[in-house]
C-alpha positions as CSV (number, residue, x, y, z in Angstrom):
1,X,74.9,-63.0,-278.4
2,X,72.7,-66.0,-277.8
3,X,69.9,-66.1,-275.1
4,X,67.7,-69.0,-274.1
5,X,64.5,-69.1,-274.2
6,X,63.8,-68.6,-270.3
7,X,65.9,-65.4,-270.5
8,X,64.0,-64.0,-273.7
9,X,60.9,-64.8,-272.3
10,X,62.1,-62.8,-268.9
11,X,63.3,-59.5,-271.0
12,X,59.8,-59.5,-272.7
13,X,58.3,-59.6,-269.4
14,X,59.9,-57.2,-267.6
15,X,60.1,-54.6,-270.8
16,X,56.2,-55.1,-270.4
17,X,56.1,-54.0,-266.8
18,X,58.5,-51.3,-267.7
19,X,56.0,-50.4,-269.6
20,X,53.1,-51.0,-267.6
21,X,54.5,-48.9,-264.9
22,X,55.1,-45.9,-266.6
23,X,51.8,-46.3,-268.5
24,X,50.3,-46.0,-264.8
25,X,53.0,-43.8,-263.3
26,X,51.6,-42.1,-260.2
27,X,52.7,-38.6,-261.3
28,X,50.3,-36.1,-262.1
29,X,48.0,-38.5,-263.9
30,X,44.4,-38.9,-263.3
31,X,43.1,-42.2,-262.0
32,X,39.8,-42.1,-263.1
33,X,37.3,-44.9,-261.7
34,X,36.8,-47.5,-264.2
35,X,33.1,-47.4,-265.2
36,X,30.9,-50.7,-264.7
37,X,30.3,-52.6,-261.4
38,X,31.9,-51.2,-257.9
39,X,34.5,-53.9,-256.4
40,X,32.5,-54.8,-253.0
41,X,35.1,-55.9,-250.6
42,X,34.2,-56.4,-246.9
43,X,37.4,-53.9,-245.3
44,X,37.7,-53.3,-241.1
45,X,36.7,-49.9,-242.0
46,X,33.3,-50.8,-244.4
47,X,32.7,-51.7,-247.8
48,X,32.2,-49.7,-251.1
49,X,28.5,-49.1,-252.2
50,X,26.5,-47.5,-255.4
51,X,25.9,-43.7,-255.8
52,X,22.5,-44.2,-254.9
53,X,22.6,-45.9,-251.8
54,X,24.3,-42.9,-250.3
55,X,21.8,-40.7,-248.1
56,X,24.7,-38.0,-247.1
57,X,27.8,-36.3,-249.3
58,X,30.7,-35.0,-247.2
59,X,32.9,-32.7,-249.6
60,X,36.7,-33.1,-248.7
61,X,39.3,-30.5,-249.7
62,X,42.9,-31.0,-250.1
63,X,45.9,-28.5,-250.5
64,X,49.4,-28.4,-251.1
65,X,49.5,-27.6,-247.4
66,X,49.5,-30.9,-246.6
67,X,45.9,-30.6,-245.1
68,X,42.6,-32.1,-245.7
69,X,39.9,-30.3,-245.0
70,X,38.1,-31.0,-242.0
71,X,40.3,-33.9,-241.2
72,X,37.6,-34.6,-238.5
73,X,34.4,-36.9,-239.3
74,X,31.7,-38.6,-237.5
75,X,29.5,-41.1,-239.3
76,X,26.8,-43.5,-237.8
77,X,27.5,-47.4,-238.7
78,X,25.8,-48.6,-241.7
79,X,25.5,-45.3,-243.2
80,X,26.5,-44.6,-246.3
81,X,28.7,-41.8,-247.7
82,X,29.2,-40.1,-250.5
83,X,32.6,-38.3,-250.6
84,X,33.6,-35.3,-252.7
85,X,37.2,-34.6,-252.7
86,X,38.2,-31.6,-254.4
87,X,42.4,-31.1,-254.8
88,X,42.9,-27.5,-254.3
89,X,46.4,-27.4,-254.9
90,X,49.0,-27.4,-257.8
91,X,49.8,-31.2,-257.3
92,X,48.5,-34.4,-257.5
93,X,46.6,-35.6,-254.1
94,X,44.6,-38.2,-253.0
95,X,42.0,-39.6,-250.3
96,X,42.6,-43.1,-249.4
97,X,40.4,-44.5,-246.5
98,X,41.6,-47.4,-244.0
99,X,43.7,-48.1,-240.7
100,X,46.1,-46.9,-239.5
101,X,48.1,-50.0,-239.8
102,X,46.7,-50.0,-243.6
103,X,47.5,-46.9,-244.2
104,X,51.2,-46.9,-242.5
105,X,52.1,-50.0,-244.8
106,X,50.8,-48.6,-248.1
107,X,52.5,-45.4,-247.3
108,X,55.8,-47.2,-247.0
109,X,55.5,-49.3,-250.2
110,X,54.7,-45.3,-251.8
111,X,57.7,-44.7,-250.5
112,X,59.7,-46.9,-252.0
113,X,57.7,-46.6,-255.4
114,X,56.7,-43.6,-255.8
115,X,55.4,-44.9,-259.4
116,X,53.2,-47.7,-257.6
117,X,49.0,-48.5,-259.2
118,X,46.6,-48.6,-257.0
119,X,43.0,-48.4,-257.6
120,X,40.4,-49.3,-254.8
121,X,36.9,-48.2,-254.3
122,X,38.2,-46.8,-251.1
123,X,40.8,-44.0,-252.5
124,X,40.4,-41.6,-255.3
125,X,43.4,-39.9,-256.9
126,X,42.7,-36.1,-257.6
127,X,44.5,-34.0,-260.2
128,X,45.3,-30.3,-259.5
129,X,41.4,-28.1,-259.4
130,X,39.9,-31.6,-260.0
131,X,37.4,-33.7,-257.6
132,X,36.6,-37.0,-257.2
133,X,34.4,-39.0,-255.1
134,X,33.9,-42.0,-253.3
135,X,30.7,-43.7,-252.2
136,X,31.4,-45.9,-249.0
137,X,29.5,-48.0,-246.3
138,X,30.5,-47.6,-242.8
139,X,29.2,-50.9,-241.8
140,X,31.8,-51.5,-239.1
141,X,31.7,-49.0,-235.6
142,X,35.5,-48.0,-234.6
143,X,38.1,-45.2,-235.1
144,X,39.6,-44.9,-239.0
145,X,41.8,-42.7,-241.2
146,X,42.0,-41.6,-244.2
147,X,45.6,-39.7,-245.5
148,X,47.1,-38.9,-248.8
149,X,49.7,-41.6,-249.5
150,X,51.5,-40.2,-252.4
151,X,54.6,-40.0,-251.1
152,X,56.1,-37.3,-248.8
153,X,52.2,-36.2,-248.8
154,X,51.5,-38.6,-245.6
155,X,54.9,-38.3,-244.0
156,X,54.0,-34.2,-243.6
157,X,50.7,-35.1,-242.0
158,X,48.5,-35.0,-244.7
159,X,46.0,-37.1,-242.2
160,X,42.6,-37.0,-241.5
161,X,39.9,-39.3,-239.1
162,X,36.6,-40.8,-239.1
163,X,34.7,-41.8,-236.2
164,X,31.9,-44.2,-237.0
165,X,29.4,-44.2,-234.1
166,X,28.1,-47.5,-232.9
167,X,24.3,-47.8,-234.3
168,X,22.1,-48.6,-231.6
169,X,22.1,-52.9,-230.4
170,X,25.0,-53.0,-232.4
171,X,28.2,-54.0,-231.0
172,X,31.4,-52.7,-232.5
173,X,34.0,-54.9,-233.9
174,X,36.4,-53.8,-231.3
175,X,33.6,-54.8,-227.7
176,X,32.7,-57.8,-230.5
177,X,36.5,-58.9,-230.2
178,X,37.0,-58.5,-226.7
179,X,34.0,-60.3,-226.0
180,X,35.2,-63.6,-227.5
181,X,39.0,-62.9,-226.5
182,X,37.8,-63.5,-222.9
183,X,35.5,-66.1,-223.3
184,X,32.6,-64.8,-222.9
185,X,31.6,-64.0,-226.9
186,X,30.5,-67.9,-227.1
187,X,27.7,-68.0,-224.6
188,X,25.2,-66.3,-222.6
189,X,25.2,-65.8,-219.0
């Protein structure tokens, strides 16, 4: 059997994601950060920062329940966090923060592979009695989430939300928006 070289060159490719993907196989496996710098990424809901910039931890726990616990937070804009997110239960979890758009597209891409990396300074992937943390800037005022998006985990309501209180003279994104929307965000009166 004779291939060309465009088909050869294909088979090596995709035996190399094969591979790939189950050397990163969501499973069980721990996704440890990478050492070295923290990816800095303006998001809607804030942008990583360094361990030392954070003034306040918030420990997370997680259970084969389906639950994070509390599933409730209020932070002021432009502080920044450190979370601790210990997995409680017997299988993998994880915290992943975001919208709820964000979140509801990720989730459906976990459903349909289950097997997906992902690595962002804004989720941390948990083994069974492990922790793992994430330092973040709320730099942004508004209503976020934050869910376990491994899959069937977020589909049972393994949910939670952050509130992230307007800092005094700043606007939120949300009044920001409306402002310009109506024409008013381009001048003063």
């Amino acid at each position: 059997m004779k291939f060309s070289k465009t088909q050869a060159l294909g088979a090596i490719f995709a035996g190399l994601m094969a591979l790939s993907a189950g050397a990163h196989a969501h499973g069980n496996e721990d996704h440890a950060k990478k050492s070295g710098p923290v990816k800095k990424d303006q998001k809607d809901w804030g942008i990583a920062a360094d361990a030392p910039a954070a003034k306040r931890t918030i420990e997370i726990k997680m259970s084969d329940a389906m639950r994070f616990s509390p599933d409730k937070i209020e932070v002021k804009q432009g502080e920044t966090v450190r979370f601790v997110i210990k997995n409680d239960g017997k299988v993998m979890h994880e915290f992943v923060l975001g919208t709820k758009k964000v979140l509801d597209e990720h989730a459906a891409l976990m459903m349909k592979f289950p097997d997906m990396e992902h690595d962002e300074p804004y989720m941390a992937h948990v083994k069974p009695g492990a922790s793992g943390e994430i330092v973040w800037t709320f730099n942004r005022a508004g209503d976020f989430d934050f869910a376990c998006l491994i899959a069937g985990h977020y589909q049972a309501g393994m949910v939670g939300k952050v509130k992230v209180v307007a800092s005094a003279g700043a606007k939120s994104v949300k009044s920001a928006q409306a402002g310009k929307a109506d024409g008013h965000g381009d001048h003063k009166h």
